[in-house]
MIMARFI-304829 format. One line per 10 residues: number of its first residue (from 1); for each residue y, x, z of C-alpha. Coordinates in pm, 1 decimal. Example, Ala and Ser with C-alpha at 12.3 -4.5 7.8 and 13.67 -1.06 7.14 Angstrom:
BEGIN
1 = -450.0:1230.0:780.0 ~ -106.0:1367.0:714.0
This chain:
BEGIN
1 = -6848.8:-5839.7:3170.2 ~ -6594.3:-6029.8:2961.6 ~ -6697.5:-6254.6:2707.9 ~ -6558.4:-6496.2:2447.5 ~ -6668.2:-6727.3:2256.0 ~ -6606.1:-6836.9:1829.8 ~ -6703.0:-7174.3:1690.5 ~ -6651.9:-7309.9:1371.4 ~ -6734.8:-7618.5:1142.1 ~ -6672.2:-7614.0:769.3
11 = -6604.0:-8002.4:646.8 ~ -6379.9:-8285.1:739.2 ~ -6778.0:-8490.9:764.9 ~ -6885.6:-8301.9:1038.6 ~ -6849.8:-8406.6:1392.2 ~ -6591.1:-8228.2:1627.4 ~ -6871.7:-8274.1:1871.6 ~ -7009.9:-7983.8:1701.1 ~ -6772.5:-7733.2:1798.7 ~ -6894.0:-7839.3:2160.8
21 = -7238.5:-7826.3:2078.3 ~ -7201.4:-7448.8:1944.3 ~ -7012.7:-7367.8:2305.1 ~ -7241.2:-7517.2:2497.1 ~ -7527.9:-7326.4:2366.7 ~ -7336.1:-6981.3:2368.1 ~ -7254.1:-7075.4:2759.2 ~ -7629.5:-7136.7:2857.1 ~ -7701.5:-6810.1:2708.3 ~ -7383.6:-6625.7:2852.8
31 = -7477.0:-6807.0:3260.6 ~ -7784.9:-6599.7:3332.6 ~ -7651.2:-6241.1:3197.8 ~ -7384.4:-6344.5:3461.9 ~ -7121.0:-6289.3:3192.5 ~ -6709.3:-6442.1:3244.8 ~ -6616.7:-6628.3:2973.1 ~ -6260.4:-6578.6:2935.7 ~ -6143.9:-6762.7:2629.7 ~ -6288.9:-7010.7:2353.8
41 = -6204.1:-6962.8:2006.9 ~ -6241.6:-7225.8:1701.9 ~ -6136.6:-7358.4:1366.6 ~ -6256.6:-7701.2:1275.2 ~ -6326.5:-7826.6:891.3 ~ -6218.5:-7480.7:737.0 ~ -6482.0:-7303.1:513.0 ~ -6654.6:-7018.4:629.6 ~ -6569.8:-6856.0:311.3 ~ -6182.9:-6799.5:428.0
51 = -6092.3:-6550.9:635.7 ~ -5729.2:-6706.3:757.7 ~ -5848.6:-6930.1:1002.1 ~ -5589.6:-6927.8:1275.2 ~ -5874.4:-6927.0:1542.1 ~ -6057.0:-6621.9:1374.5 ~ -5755.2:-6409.7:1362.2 ~ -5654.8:-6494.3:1687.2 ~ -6025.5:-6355.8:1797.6 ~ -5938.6:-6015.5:1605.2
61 = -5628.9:-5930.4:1781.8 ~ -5758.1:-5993.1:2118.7 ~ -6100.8:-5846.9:2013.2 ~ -5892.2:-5517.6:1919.1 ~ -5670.4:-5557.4:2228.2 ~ -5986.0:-5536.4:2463.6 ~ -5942.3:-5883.5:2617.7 ~ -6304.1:-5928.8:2632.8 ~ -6618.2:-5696.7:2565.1 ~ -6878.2:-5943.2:2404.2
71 = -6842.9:-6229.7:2179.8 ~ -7087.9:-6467.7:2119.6 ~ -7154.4:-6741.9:1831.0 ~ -7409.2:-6966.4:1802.2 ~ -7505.3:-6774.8:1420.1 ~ -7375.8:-6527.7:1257.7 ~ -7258.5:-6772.2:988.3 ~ -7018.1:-6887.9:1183.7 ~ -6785.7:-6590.3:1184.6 ~ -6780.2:-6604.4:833.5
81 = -7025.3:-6673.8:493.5 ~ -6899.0:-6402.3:287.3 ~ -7103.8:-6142.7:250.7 ~ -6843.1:-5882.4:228.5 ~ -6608.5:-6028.1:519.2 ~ -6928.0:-6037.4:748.0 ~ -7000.7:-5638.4:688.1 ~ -6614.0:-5611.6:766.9 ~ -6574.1:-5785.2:1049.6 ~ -6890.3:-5691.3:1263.3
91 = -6786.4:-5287.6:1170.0 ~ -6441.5:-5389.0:1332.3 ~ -6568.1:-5549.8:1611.0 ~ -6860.5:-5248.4:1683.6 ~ -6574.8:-4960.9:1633.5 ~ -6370.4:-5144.0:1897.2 ~ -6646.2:-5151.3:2123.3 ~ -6689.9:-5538.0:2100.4 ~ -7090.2:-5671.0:2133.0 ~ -7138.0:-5936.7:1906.8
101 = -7445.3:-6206.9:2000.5 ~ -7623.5:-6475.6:1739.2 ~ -7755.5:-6651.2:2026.4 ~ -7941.9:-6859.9:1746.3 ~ -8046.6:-6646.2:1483.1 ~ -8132.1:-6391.0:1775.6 ~ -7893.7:-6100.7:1660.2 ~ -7771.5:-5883.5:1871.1 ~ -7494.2:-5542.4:1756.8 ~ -7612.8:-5366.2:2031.1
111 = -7989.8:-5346.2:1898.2 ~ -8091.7:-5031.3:1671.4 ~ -8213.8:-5258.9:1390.4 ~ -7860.1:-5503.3:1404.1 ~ -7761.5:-5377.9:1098.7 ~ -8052.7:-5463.3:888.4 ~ -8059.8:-5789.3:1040.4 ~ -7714.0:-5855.9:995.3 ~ -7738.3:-5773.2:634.6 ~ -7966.4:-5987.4:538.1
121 = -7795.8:-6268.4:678.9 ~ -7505.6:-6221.9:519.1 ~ -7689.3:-6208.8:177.8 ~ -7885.0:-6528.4:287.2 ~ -7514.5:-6707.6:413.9 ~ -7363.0:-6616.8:47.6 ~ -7676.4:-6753.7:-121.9 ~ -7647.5:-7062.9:78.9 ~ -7271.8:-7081.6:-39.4 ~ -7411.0:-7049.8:-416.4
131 = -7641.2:-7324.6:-349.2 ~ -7420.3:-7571.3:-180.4 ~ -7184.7:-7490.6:-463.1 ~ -7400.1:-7622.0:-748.2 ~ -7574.2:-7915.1:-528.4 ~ -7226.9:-8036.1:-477.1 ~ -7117.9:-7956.1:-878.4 ~ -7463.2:-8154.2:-918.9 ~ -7377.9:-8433.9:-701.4 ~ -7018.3:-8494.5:-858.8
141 = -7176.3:-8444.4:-1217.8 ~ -7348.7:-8764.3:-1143.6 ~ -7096.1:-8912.3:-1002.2 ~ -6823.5:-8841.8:-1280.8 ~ -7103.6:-8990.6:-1517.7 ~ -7058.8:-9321.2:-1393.8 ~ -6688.7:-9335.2:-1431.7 ~ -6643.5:-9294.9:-1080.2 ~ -6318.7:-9045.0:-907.2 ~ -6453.5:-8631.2:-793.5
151 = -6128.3:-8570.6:-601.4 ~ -5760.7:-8514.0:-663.0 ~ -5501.9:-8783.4:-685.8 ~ -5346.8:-8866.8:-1018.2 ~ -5015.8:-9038.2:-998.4 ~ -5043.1:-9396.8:-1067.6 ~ -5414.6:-9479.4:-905.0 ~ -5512.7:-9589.9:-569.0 ~ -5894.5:-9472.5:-425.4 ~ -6140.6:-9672.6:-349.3
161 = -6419.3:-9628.7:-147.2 ~ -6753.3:-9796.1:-194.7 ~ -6920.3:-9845.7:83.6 ~ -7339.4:-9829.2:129.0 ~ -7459.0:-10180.8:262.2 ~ -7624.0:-10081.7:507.1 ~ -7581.5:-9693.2:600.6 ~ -7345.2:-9617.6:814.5 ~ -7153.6:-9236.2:889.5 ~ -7174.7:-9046.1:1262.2
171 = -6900.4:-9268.3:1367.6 ~ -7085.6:-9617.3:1319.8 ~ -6868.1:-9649.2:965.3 ~ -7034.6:-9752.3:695.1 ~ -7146.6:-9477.8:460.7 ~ -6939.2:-9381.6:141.2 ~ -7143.7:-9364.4:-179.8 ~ -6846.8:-9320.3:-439.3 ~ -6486.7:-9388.0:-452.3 ~ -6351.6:-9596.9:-809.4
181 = -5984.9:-9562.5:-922.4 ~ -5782.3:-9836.3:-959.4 ~ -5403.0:-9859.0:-1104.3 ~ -5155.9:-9883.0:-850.9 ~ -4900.7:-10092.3:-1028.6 ~ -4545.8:-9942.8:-851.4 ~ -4657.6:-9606.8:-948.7 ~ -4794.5:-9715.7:-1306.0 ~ -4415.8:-9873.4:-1335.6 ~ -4251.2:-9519.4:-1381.6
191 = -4559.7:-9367.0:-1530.5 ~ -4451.2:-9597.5:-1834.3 ~ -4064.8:-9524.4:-1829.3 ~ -4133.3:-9110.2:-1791.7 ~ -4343.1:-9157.4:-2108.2 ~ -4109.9:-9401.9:-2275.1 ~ -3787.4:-9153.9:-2191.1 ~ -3981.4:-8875.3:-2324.9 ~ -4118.9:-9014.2:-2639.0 ~ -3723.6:-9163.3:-2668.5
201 = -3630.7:-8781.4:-2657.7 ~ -3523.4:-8693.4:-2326.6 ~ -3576.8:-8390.3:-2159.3 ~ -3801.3:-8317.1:-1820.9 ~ -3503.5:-8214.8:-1696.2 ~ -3344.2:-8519.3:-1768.5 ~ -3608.8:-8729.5:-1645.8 ~ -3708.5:-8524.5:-1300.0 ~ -3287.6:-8562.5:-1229.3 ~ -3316.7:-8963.2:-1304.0
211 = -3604.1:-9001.9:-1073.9 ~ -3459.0:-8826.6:-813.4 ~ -3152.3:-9021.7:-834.6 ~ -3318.9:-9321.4:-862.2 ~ -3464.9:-9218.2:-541.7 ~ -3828.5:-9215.0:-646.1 ~ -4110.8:-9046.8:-423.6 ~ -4293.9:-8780.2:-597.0 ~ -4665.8:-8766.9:-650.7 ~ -4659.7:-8581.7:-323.3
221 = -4365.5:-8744.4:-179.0 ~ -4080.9:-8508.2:-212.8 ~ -3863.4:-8475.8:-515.8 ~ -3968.4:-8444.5:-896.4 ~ -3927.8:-8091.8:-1048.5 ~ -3946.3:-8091.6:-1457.7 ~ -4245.1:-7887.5:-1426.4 ~ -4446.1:-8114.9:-1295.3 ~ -4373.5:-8342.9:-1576.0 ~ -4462.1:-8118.9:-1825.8
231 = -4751.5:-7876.9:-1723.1 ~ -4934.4:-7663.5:-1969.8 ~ -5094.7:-7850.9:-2249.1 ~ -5323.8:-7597.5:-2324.3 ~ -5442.5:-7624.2:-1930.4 ~ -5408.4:-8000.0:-1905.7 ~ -5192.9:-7984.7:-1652.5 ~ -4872.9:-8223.8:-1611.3 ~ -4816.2:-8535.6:-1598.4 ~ -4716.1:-8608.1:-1977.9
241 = -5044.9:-8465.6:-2075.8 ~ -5313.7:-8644.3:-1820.6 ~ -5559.3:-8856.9:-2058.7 ~ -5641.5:-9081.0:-1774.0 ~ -5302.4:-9257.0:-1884.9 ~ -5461.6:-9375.5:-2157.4 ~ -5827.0:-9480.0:-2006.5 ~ -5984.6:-9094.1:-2100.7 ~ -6125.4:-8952.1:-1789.6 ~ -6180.5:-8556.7:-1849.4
251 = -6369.8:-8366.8:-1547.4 ~ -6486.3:-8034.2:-1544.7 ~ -6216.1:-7897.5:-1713.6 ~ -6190.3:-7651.8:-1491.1 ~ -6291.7:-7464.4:-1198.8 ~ -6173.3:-7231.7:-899.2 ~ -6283.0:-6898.3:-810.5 ~ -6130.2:-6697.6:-557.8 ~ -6017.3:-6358.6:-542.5 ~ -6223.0:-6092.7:-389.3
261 = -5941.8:-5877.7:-286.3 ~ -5610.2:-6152.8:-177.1 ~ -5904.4:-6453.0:-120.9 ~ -5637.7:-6604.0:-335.5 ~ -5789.2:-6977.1:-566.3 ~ -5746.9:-6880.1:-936.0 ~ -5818.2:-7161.7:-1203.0 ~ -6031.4:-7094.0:-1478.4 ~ -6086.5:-7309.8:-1773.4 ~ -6449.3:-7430.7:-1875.3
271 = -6606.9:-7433.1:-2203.3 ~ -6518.8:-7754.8:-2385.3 ~ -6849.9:-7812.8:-2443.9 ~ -6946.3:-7850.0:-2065.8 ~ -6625.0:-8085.3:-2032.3 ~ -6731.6:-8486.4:-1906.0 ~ -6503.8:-8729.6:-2083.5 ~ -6583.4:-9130.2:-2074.9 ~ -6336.3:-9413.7:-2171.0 ~ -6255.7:-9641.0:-1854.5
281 = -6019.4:-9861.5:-2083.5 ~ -5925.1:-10065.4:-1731.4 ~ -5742.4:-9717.6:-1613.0 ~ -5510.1:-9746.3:-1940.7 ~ -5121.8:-9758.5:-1836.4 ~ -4956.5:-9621.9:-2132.1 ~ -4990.0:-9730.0:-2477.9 ~ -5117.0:-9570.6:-2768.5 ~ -4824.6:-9590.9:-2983.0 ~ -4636.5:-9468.1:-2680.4
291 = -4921.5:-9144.7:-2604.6 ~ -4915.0:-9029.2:-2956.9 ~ -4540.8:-8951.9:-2986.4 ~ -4533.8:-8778.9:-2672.8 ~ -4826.5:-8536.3:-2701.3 ~ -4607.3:-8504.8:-3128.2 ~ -4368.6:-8405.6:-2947.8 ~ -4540.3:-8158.7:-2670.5 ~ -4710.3:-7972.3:-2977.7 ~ -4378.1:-7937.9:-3212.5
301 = -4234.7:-7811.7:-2893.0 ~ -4477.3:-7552.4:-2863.7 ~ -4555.5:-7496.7:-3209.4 ~ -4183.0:-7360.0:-3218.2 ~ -4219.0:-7171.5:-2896.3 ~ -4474.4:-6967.4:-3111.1 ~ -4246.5:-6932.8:-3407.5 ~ -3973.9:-6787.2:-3198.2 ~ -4230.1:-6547.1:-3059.8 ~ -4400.4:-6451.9:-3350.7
311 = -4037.7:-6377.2:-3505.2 ~ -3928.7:-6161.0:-3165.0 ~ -4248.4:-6037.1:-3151.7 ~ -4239.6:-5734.5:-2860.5 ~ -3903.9:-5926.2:-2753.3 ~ -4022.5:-6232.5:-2705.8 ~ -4236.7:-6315.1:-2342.7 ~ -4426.4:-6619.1:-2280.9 ~ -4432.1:-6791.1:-1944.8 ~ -4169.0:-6611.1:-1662.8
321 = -3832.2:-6425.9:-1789.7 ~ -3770.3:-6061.5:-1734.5 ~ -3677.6:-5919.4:-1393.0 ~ -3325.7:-5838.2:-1354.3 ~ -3174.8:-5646.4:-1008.7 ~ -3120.7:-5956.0:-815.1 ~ -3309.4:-6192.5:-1007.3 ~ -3572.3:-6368.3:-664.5 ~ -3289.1:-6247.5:-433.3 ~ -3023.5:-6493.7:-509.4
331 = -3012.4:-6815.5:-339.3 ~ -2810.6:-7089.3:-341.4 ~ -2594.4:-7153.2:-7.3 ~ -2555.8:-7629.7:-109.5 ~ -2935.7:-7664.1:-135.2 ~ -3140.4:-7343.2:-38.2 ~ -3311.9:-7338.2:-359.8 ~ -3314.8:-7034.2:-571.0 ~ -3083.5:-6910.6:-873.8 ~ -3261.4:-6851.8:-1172.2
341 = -3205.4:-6727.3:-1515.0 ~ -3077.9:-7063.5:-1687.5 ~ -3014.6:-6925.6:-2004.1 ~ -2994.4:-6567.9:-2238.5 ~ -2743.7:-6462.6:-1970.2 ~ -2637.5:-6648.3:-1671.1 ~ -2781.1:-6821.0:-1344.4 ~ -2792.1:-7101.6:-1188.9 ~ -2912.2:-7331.0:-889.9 ~ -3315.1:-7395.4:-948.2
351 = -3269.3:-7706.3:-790.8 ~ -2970.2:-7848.2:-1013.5 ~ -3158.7:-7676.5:-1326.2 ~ -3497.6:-7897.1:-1241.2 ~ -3425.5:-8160.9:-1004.2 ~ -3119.0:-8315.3:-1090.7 ~ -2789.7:-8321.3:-934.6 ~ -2881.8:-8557.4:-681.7 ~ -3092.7:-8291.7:-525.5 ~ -2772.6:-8037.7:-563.6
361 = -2446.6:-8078.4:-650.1 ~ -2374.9:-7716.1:-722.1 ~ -2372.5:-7690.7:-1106.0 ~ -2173.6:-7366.0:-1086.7 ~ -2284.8:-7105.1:-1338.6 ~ -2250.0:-6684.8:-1355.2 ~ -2297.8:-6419.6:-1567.2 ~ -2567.3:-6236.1:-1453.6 ~ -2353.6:-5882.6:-1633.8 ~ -2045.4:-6038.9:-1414.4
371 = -2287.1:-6097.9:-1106.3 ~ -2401.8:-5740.0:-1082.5 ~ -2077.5:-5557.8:-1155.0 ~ -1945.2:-5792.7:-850.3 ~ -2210.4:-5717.6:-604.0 ~ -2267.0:-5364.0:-679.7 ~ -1899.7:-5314.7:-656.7 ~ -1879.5:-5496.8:-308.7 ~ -2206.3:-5299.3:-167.2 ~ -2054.3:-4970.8:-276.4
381 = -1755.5:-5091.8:-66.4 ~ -1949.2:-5157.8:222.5 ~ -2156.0:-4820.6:179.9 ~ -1828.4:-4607.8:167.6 ~ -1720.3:-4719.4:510.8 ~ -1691.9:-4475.1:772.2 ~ -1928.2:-4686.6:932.5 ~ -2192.1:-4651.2:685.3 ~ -2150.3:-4289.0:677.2 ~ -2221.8:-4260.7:1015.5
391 = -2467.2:-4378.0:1037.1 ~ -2659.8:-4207.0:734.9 ~ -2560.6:-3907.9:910.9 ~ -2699.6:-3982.6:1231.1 ~ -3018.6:-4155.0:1112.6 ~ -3053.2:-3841.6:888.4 ~ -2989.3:-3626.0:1147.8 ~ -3252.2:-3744.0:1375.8 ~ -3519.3:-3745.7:1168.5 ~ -3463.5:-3362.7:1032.8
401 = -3453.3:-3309.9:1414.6 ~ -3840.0:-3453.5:1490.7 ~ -3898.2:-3250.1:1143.7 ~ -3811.4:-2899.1:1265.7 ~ -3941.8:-3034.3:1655.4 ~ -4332.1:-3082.4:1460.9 ~ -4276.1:-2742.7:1263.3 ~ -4162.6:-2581.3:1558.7 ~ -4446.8:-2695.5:1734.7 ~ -4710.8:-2600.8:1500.1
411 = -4558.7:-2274.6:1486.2 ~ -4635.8:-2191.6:1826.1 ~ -4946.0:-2289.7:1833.9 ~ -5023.1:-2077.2:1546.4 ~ -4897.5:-1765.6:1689.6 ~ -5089.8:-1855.3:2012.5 ~ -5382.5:-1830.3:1794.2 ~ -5285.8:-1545.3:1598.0 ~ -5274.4:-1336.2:1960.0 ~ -5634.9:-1477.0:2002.5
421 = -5761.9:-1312.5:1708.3 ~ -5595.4:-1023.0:1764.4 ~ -5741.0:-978.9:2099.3 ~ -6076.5:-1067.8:1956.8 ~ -6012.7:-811.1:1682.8 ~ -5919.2:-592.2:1898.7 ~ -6272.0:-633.4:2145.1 ~ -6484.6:-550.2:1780.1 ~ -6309.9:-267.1:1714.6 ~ -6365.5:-123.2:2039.8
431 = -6756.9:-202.0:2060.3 ~ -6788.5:-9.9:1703.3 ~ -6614.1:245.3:1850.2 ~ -6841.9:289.4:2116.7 ~ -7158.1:284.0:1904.1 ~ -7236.5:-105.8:1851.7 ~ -7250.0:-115.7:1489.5 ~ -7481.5:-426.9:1336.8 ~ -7446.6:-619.8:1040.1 ~ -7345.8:-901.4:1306.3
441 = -7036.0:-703.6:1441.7 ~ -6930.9:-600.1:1031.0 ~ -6959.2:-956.7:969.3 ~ -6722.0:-1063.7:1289.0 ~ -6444.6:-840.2:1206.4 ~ -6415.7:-929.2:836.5 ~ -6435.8:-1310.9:936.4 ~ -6170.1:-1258.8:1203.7 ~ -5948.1:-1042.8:952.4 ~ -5929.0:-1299.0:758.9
451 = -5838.1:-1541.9:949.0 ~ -5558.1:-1343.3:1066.3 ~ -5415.2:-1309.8:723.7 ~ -5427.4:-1702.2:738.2 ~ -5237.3:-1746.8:1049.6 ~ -4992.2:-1495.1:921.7 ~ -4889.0:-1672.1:601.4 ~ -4917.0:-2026.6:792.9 ~ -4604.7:-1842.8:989.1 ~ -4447.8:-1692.2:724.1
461 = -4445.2:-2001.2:512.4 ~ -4339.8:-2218.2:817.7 ~ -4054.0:-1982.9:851.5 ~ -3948.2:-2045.5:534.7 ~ -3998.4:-2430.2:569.8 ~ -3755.9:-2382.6:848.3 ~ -3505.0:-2287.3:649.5 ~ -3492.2:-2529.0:410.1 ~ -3501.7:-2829.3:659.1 ~ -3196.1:-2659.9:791.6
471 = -3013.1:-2675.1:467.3 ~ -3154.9:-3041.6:383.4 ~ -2888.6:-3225.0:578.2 ~ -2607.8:-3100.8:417.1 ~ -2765.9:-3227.6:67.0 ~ -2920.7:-3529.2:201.7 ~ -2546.2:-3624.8:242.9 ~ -2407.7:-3517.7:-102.3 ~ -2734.2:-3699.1:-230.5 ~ -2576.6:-4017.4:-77.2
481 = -2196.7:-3954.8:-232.1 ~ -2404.3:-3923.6:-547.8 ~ -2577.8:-4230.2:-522.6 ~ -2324.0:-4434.8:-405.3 ~ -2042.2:-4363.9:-662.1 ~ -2320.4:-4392.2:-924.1 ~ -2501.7:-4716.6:-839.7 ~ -2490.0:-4915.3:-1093.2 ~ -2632.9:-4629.3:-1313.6 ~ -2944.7:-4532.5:-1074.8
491 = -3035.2:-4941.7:-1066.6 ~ -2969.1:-4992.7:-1452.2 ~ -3237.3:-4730.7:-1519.3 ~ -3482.3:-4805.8:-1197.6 ~ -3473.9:-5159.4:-1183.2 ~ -3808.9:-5215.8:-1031.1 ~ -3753.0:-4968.8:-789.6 ~ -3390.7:-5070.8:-734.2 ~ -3475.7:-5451.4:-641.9 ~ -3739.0:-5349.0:-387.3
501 = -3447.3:-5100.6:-225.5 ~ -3197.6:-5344.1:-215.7 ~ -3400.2:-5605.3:-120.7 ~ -3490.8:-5401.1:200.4 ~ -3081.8:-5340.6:198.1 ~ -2987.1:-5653.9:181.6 ~ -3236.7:-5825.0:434.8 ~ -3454.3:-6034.7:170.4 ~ -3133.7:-6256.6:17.4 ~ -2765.7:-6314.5:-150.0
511 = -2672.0:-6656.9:-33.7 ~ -2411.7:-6822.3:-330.2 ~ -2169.4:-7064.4:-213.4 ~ -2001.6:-7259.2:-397.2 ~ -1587.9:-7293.0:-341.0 ~ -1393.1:-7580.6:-371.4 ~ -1156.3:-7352.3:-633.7 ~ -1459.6:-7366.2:-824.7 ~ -1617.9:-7030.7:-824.5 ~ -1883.5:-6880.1:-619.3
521 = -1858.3:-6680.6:-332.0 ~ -2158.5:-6439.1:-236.3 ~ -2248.9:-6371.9:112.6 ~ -2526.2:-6050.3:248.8 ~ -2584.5:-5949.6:511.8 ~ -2909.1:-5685.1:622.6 ~ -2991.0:-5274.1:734.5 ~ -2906.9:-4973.4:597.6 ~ -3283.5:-4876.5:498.8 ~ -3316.2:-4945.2:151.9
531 = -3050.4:-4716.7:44.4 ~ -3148.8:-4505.5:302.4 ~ -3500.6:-4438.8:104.2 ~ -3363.4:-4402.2:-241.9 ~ -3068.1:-4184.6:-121.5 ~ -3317.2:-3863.5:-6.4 ~ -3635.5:-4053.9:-101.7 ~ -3708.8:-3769.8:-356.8 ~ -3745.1:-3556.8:8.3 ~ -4022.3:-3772.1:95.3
541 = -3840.9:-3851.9:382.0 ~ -3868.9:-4219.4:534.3 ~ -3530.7:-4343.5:722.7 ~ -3511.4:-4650.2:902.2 ~ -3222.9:-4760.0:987.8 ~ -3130.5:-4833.0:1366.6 ~ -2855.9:-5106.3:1296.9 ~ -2702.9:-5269.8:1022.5 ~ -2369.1:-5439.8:887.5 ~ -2196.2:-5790.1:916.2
551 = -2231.2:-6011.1:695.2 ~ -1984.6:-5950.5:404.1 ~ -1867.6:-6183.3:125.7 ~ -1671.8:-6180.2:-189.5 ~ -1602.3:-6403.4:-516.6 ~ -1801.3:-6380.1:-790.1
């Protein structure tokens, strides 16, 4: 038999040794059953809570492609420590035929009683989870007590490890007890200025488009964006509101949970009351004077973002702007970044908006009304080619044809059956005829009746089904004149729906370029199959197109 093997380790601590340890043990217990190990899986340092680890997925498509017929892990925990992942992934593996082997913990899928073992393992794996999760919150409770860093880098601080005298790691390094933070004085340098411009009255913007041009590395080494200066007060996040800058170190704030469904990390703030705050006054870069203007002027800026909502009330939306038709599709053809809504009615380049013109140069501007009239106007032009039309027709064509081909189909099988019964019916009658009369025969002849009258409405009803797939095409087609010469009407009221069409029409993108007459010029390119849905999508029909168009472009 074929056999493969997973291995897995879930922290950066651990020894990659381990991952050899776990095969080995797996191929002692594959070499007597006289099993051929085909392929070795593994992920190193990821959490067994995740299920994207490249290593893991690669195991489930070959697992479903038959590569091998038994896998083998040195414990169950190792293909994952989520309860509800584990029940998923050994029902997968069973329904494909797959025999999955704790050669550890002794389980085994092809035992009557695997299911009750495996279940009980996967409650004790997410219990184990739990209770690493609060002896680690314990750990770094302690450790935040004494002033000392629980992870994440703040701009302006170097770590520093302290090392244990005289215990040392699995590679002969000294142990680390704790790291301290320390200021890291060409970082604390422009931590000063950004607070200094802002308190002076300049904008993020402003500031993010300085940095950049003064050529300053980001926290992460990139370019500054104006949302990373200012955050979310009310979250604590951004740099302009990090009380570290003023010797304050707040932990605990917050905390991550991840989502059951997308596995996605959400942040969720803590009580206040179980925040840990001491003053490390050697941490202080900015000045008081200096703090307390800023964090004036972060709260009259958002004291008036809630004036302007309380006054628009229903109008008004906090945090992302509507969605307009091509509002994520846009993109701009200097920098790659997106266009955005920059103000009540046009966009422009992300980039420019939040970076700085050193970043992009395009500082070109459109009305979004302008933007859509111009688009829709150039895809209608596209869509009326004869091109276009051709291949609607034939696309449409094809698919009415495997249509009528499946009724067709079913149709003769249910006359096939219909004769059946007949004959059967047929065969009673005769036996009462001749005397065999039981409530077994009565019983027969009114269940086969019956089903007769079935099978003779099934064909009556597919004959009429028939007939109207035969007159479909011909307003399939006057659905798409429709559509097309109204397009900008179907999208105004079906926006929604209309972006995820055209987004399918357009291939994902409108790339914006940016002409030296000083206007922009719009370029798209993509299939047929999003107007191919909502022009007979009401005839819960799906069309996929089998070729598309060249790229096209026009001025905006």
């Amino acid at each position: 038999m074929r056999a493969a093997l997973y291995a897995r380790y879930s922290s950066d601590n651990q020894r990659e040794a381990s991952i050899e340890d776990q095969f080995r043990n797996c191929q002692r217990h594959a070499k007597p059953e006289g099993w051929k190990i085909i392929k070795q899986y593994e992920d190193k340092a990821i959490s067994g809570s995740k299920n994207d680890r490249p290593g893991y997925q690669a195991m489930l498509v070959d697992a479903e492609a038959k590569k091998f017929e038994v896998l083998l892990v040195d414990d169950l925990s190792r293909l994952s420590r989520d309860e509800a992942e584990s029940i998923l992934v050994r029902r997968r593996l069973v329904f494909w035929g797959i025999r999955v082997i704790g050669v550890s913990d002794g389980y085994d899928s092809s035992v009557k009683s695997h299911k009750i073992q495996a279940s009980v393992r996967g409650l004790l794996n997410e219990v184990y989870l739990d209770d690493l999760r609060e002896k680690t919150h314990r750990g770094l409770t302690g450790q935040a007590l004494k002033g000392y860093s629980c992870g994440g880098r703040a701009y302006g601080y170097q770590h520093i490890p302290i090392e244990h005298p005289t215990e040392q790691d699995a590679f002969g390094r000294p142990s680390i007890t704790a790291v301290r933070l320390e200021i890291d004085p060409r970082q604390a340098k422009w931590i000063k200025q950004i607070f200094q411009w802002y308190a002076d009255g300049y904008s993020p913007r402003w500031i993010a488009s300085e940095l950049n041009r003064l050529k300053v590395p980001s926290p992460r080494g990139g370019t500054w964006a104006a949302s990373a200066l200012h955050g979310d007060p009310c979250q604590g996040t951004g740099l302009l509101n990090n009380p570290l800058y003023i010797g304050r170190y707040v932990w605990n704030r917050s905390r991550w949970e991840r989502h059951p469904e997308t596995k996605r990390r959400l942040r969720r703030l803590r009580p206040q009351s179980e925040w840990i705050i001491k003053d490390l006054p050697k941490l202080r870069i900015v000045p008081d004077e200096v703090w307390k203007k800023v964090q004036e002027r972060q709260n009259g800026n958002s004291e008036r973002s809630k004036s302007v909502r309380k006054a628009m009330q229903r109008i008004a939306r906090a945090g992302r702007g509507p969605k307009y038709l091509f509002s994520g599709l846009l993109v701009c053809g200097k920098c790659g970044g997106k266009y955005v809504i920059a103000d009540s009615y046009r966009y422009a380049c992300s980039y420019y908006l939040y970076r700085g013109h050193t970043v992009c140069s395009n500082n070109l501007r459109v009305s979004r009304e302008l933007l859509e009239e111009k688009l829709l106007t150039g895809i209608k032009e596209e869509l009326w080619t004869q091109k276009a039309f051709d291949l609607f027709f034939k696309e449409t064509t094809r698919l009415l044809a495997e249509h009528r081909r499946g009724h067709s189909a079913n149709h003769e099988q249910a006359k096939h059956q219909l004769t059946a019964v007949e004959k059967k019916i047929k065969n009673v009658i005769e036996a009462i005829e001749k005397g065999v009369v039981t409530a077994t025969t009565k019983t027969a002849l009114e269940k086969l009746e019956a089903e007769r009258g079935q099978l003779q409405e099934v064909l009556k009803t597919d004959g009429k089904s028939n007939d109207k797939v035969t007159t479909l095409l011909p307003k399939a087609l006057d659905r798409y004149r429709e559509l097309v010469t109204n397009l900008e009407r179907v999208t105004l009221h079906h926006v929604g729906r209309a972006r995820a069409y055209l987004k399918d029409l357009l291939g994902g993108k409108i790339t914006l370029f940016p002409t030296p007459d000083g206007y922009l010029e719009a370029e798209l390119a993509g299939d047929f199959a999003g107007l191919l849905k909502l022009a007979i999508g009401m005839n819960k029909i799906s069309l996929v197109a089998g070729e598309g168009f060249e790229p096209s472009t026009f001025g905006l």
